[in-house]
N, C-alpha and C positions, 0 to 999 in steps of 0.2 A: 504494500500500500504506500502509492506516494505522498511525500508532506503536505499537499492539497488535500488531497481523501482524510487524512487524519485531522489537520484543522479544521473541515468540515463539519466531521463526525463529530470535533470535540466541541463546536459549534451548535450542534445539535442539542447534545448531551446537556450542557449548557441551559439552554433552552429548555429542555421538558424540566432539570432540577427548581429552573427558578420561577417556572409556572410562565412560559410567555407562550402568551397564544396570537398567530397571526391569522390572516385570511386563509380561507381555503383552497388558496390557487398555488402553483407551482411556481418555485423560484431558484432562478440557476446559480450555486454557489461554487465558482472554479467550474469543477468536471463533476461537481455533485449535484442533482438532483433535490429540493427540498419541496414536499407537498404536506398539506395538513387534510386529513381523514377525520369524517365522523366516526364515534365510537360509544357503542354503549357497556355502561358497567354496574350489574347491580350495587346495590349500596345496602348494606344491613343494618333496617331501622331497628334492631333488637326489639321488636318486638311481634308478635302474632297475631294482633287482632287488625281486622279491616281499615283501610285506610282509608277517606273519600274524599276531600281535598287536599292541595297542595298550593303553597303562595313561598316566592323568595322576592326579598325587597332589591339583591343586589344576587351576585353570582354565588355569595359567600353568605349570607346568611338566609336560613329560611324556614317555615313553619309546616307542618303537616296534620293534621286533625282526623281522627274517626272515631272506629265504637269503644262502650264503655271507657268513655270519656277521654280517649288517648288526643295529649296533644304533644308534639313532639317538636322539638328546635333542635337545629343546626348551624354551627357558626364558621364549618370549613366546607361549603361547597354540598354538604352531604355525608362525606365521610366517615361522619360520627353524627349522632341522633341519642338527645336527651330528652326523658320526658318529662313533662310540667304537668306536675301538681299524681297523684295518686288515680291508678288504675281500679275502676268500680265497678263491679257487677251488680245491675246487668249495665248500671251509668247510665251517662248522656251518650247518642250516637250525631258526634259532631258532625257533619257533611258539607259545612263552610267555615273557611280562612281567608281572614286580609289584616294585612297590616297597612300603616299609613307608612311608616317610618320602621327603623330595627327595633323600638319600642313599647309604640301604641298600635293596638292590634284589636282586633276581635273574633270571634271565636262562635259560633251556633248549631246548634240541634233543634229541633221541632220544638222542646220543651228548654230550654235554655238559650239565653243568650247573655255572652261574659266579655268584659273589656280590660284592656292591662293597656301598663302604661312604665311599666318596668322592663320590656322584652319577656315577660310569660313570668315575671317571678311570680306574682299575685296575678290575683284575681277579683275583680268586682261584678254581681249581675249586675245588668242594663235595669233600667224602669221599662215594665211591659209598657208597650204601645196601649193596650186595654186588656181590662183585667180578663183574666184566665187566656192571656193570648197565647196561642200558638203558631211557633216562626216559618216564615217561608221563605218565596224568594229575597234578595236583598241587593243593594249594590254600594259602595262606597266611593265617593267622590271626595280626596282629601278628609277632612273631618266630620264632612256629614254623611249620615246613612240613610239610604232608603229602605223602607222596609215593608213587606207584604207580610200582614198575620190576621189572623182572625177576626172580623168583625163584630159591630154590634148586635148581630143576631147568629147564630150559630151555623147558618147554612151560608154566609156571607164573610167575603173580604173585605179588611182595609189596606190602604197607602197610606204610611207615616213618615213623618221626616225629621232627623236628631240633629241638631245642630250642636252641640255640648258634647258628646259621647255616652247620649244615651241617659243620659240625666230625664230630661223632659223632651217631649215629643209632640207633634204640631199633624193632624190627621188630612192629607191631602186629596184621598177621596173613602169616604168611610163607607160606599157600596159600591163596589169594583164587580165587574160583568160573571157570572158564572162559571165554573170552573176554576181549578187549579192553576194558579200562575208560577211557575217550574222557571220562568227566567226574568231579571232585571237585567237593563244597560240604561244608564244616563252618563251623559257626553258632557253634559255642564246645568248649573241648576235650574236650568227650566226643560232639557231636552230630556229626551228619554225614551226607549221602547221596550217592551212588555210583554211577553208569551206566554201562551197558553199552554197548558199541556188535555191529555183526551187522556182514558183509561185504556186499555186494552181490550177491544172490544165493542170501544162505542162510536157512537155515532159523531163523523168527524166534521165539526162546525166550518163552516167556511173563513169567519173570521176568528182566528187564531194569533192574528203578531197584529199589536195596537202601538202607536205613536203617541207623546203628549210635548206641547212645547208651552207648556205652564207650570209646568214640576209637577204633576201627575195629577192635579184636580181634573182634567178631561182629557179623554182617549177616544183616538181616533182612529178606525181598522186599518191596517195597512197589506197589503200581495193577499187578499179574499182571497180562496181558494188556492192559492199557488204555492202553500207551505205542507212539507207534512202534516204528519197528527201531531206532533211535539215540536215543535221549529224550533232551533236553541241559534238567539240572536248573536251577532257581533258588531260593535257598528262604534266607529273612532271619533266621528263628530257629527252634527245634525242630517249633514248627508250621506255620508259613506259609512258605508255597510254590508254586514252578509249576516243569512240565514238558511238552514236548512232546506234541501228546495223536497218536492212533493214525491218525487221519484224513489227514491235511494241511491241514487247515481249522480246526484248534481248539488249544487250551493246556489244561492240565488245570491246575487249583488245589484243594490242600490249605490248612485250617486246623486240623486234628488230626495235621501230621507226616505223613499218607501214610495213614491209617487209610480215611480217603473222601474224596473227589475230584467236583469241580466241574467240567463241562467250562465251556469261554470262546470263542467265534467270537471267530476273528480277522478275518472280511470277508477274509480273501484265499482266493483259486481254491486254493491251496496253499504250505504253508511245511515240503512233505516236504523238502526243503535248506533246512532251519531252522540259520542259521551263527553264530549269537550269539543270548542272551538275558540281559538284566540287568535287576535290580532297582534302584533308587534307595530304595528306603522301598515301602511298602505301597501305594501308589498308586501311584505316577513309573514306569514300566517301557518298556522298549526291546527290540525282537527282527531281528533282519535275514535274511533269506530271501533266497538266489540264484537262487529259482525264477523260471526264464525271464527275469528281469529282476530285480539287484539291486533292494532296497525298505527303509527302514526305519522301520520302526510304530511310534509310542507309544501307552500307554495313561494316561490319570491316573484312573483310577479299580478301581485291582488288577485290570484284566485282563479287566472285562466289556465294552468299547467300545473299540475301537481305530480311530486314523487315519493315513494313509499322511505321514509327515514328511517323505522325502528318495526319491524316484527316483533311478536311476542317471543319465537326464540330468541330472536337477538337483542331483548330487551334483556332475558330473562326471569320474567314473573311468573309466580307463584300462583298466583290467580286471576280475575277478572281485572283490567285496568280499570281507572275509576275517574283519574284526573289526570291534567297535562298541566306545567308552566313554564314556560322559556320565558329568559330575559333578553334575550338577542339571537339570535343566529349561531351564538359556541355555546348556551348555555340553555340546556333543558333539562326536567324530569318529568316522570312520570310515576304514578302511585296508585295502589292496589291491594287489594283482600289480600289477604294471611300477612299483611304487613309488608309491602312489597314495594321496594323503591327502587327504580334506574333511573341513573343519568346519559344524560348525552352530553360530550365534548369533543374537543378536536386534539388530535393527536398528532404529533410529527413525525414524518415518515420519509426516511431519506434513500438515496438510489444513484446507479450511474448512467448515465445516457447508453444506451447499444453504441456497440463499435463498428464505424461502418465498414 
């Protein structure tokens, strides 16, 4: 090996010890070859119970939630996984995380919801939105939260809004239309869209995905008919957007807010168990589908081309995936029943050109 090849190598070596990540494109060092690879690598949350969401504020710190009350932080990437506060049977079965900051955070189950403001030392409940409420969908804008729970009347929903963290709450529409609402997105405080979800088996209403640009006092239907039975929104600012399209084969995108709609192959057989979708920016986008085989797709180019990024083999999970979050393009996970975490990053991968 000549002294080009080896200060290459030791260039390399270099490089994976001190954590630097570049783009994923190929770069000619001397007669070396440098490329950076996706890669996935499970990660052991030590623990066994279900996991149902997943939120990192940065690439290095980040939170995970599921059953009997498991909430779990991270402060290197993933690597290691502590848990917050005491495992209960049968507990809380948390299914949403966010944090604002590596701090303040929040934490929910159907019958709980808790706020910290220590990074997970402590714990405070929130003030129910109305008594005997039970939580739903929700979405966090900075410090305020939206939130869907149980209404004035027991067959009905409210829209609430916390400005404090959950201190006091301000009721934005206290009879929301029938049905389960399974997703929140608000883009700023008066935008916002709204989905429905159908049971298995019923009858599937045509208006299913609502718009509000008054902070959810009034909704407005948005793609009748042209969503699945469960649409699961994304959408960056008042106009731009995607949702689940009607098929299992496609995503629909808006650039008017929901006025007309773009449909988007996704190349898969089907993502009617469409289980996450997230935006990064207008291009970066992530969707995960438990159809037949966990799968997680991106796209860089808003949604018209997608490629398959992680199989369930090559995730390695244990069981059903459950959530997705990337914070960029080098930096995702993904999480799942019997306790099951992989990550995605990029790896450096060096090589010599063929000899002609």
């Amino acid at each position: 090996m000549n002294l080009i090849r080896i200060a290459a190598l030791l260039l390399t070596i270099v490089g994976v010890i001190g954590g630097t990540v570049a783009p994923a494109l190929a770069q000619e060092e001397g007669q070396v070859i440098l490329r950076y690879e996706g890669r996935w690598d499970r990660q052991e949350s030590g623990v066994g119970d279900d996991l149902r969401d997943v939120m990192f504020v940065n690439p290095l710190v980040g939170y995970a939630v599921g059953a009997r009350s498991t909430i779990l932080k991270t402060t290197d990437g993933g690597w290691t996984w502590t848990r917050l506060g005491e495992r209960r049977e049968p507990g809380s079965d948390y299914r949403w995380v966010h944090f604002i900051n590596e701090n303040e955070g929040w934490v929910q189950a159907s019958d709980a919801l808790l706020t910290t403001r220590d990074g997970g030392q402590t714990w405070q409940p929130a003030a129910p939105p109305n008594a005997g409420a039970s939580y739903g969908a929700n979405w966090n804008l900075g410090s305020t939260r939206f939130q869907v729970h149980t209404g004035t009347r027991p067959s009905s929903q409210a829209l609430s809004r916390s400005d404090d963290f959950g201190r006091t709450w301000t009721t934005l529409n206290p009879d929301l239309p029938s049905n389960t609402f399974r997703y929140i997105v608000f883009v700023d405080p008066n935008n916002g869209f709204l989905a429905k979800g159908t049971a298995i088996g019923s009858t599937v209403s045509p208006e299913l995905l609502f718009a509000t640009s008054d902070g959810g006092r009034t909704l407005r239907p948005i793609a009748a008919g042209q969503t699945g039975g469960n649409p699961v929104p994304a959408f960056l600012s008042p106009t731009t957007g995607w949702a689940s399209g009607p098929d299992g084969t496609t995503l629909l995108a808006t650039t008017d807010g929901g006025t007309t709609w773009q449909r988007q192959g996704t190349g898969m057989g089907s993502v009617a168990n469409l289980q996450d979708l997230q935006f990064v920016d207008v291009a970066l986008g992530h969707l995960m589908s438990n159809y037949t085989a966990n799968q997680v797709l991106r796209t860089s180019d808003g949604g018209w081309t997608w490629m398959v990024l992680g199989t369930a083999e090559q995730m390695g999970l244990s069981g059903a995936a459950q959530a997705i979050w990337f914070t960029d393009a080098e930096h995702g996970w993904v999480v799942g029943l019997g306790g099951s975490v992989s990550h995605y990053y990029l790896v450096p991968v060096w090589g010599y050109p063929e000899e002609e």
